[in-house]
C-alpha positions in Angstrom: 16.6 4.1 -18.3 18.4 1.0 -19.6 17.2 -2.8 -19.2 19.8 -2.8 -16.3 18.2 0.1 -14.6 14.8 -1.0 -14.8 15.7 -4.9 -13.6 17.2 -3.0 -10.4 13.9 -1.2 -9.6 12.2 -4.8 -9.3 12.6 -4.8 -5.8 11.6 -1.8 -5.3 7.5 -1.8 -3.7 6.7 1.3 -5.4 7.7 0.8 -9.6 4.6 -0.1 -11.6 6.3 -3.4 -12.3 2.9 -5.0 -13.4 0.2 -4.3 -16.3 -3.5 -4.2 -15.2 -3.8 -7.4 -16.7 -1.0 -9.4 -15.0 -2.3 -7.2 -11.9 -5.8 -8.6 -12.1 -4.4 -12.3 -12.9 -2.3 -12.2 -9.7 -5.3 -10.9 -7.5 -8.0 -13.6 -9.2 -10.3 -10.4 -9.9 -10.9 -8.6 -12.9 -9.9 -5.5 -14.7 -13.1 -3.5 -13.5 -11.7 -4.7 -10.0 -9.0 -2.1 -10.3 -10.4 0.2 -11.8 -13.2 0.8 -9.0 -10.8 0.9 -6.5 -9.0 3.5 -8.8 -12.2 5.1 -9.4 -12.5 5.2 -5.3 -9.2 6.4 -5.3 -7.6 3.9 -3.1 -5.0 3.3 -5.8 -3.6 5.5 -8.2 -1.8 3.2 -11.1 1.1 5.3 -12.6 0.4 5.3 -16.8 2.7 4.0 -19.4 4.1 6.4 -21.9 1.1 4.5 -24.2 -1.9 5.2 -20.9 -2.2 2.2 -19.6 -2.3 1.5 -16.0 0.9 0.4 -14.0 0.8 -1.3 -10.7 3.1 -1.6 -8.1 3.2 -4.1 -5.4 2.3 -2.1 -2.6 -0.5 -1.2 -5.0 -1.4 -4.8 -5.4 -1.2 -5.6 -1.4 -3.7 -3.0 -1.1 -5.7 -4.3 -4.0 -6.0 -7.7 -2.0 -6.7 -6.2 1.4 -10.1 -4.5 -0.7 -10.8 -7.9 -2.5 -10.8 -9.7 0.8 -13.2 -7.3 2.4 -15.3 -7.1 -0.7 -15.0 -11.2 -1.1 -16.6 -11.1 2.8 -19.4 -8.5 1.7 -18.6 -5.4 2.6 -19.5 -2.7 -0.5 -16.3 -1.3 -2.3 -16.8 2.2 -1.2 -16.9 0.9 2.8 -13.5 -1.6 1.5 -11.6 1.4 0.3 -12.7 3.8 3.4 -11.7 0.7 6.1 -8.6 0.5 5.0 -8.0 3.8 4.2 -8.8 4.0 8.2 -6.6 1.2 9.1 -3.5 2.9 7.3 -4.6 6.0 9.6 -4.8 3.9 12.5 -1.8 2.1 11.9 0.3 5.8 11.2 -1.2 6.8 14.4 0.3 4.0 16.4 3.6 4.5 14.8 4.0 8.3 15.9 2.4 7.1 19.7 5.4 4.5 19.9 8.2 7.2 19.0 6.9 9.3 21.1 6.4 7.1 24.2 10.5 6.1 23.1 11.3 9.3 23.4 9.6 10.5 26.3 11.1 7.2 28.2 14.1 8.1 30.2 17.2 6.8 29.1 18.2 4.3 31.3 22.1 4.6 31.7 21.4 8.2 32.5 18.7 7.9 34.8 21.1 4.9 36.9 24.3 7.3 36.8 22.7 10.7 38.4 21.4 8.1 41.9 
């Protein structure tokens, strides 16, 4: 991958842009942060060629979402379950809406068969 490559996949929400470090910095928590959450399996940082941990930034948005509810004082194993639960929930409401689209009748039809 050259420089050019890699400065493309910046936008992209899943490349393990940022280093533990920087990831830890950005969040105002520490390294042992992220790797509970890791350790919870929550996250899963990609690895360098060297080991170390990469982060995305849908990685660090979820990061936050478990520092908020830990910051509010809920225990890191209930952060990581709630909001492994909201992504369910929120998955869940997704499907129900396409299928309440589909199951709709389509209007132009439904006006030319009267």
């Amino acid at each position: 991958m050259t420089a050019d490559d890699s400065y493309g996949r910046l936008d992209d929400d899943d490349y393990p842009a940022y280093t533990m470090g920087r990831a830890a910095e950005m969040l105002g928590t520490t390294q042992g942060f992220l790797r509970a959450i890791g350790e919870a399996r929550l996250i899963t940082p990609l690895r360098s060629a060297g080991g170390h941990r990469r982060y995305s930034r849908y990685q660090l948005r979820i990061a936050a979402r478990a520092r908020e509810l830990v910051d509010q004082g809920t225990p890191i194993e209930a952060a990581c379950r709630i909001i492994v639960l909201e992504d369910q929930l929120e998955e869940a409401q997704r499907i129900n809406a396409e299928y309440r689209r589909a199951a709709e009748p389509d209007a132009p039809a439904a006006a030319a068969a009267a």
